[in-house]
N, C-alpha and C positions, 0 to 999 in steps of 0.2 A: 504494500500500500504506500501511497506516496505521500510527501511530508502534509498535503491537506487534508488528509482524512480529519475528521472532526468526532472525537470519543465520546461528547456527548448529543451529538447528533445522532449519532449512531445509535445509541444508546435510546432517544428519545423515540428514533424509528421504530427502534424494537418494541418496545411501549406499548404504541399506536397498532402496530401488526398484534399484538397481542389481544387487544381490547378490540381491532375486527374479527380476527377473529374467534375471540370468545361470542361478542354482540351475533355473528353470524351462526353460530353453533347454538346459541337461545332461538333464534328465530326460525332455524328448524326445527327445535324438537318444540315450538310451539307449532308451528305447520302440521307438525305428526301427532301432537293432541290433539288439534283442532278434529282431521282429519278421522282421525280413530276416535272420536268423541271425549277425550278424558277430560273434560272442559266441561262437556255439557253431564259426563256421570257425577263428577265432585260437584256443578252446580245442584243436582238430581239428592241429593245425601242432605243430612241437617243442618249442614252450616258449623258445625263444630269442632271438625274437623275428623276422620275418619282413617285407619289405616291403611295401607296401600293394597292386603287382602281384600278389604269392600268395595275400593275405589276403582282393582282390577275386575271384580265378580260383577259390579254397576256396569262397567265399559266391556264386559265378556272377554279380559282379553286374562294373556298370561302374566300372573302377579309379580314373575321376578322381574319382566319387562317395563311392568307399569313402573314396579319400585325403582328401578332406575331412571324409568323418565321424570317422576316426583323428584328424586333426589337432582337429576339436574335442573326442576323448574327452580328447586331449592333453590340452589347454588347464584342461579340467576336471579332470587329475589321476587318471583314469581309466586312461588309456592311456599309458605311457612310449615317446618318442621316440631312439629312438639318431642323431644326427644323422651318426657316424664312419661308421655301416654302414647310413644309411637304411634301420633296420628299426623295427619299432612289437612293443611287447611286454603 
């Protein structure tokens, strides 16, 4: 690299590549609950929040699957996690 590279430029690019694509990896696994209803089964539940077994059994699908899409709506801030009563809200 030649003497202009700039270490925190670089640094600030990485950043930014990171926060796209994290923002774009939310945006799909909301497309795939949209799509797979887990949107409209969690609105379908009492609002209290529910564990990922009901939330799957609500949306018919396969529970290990759901609980990883809940845990990544988590992550995004989509989805609230109760860890005291492993419920997702």
């Amino acid at each position: 690299m030649g003497s202009n590279f700039d270490k925190g430029r670089a640094a600030e690019f990485l950043e930014e590549m990171r926060v796209i694509l994290n923002h774009g990896m939310a945006a799909t696994m909301i497309g795939i609950g949209h799509r797979v209803g887990l949107f409209d089964a969690m609105a379908g539940l009492d609002g209290a929040g529910a564990p990922s077994a009901d939330i799957a059994a609500a949306a018919d699908l396969d529970e290990r699957y759901v609980r990883e899409w809940l845990n990544t709506m988590t992550t995004a801030g989509i989805v609230t996690y109760d860890g005291k009563t492993d419920t997702y809200t």
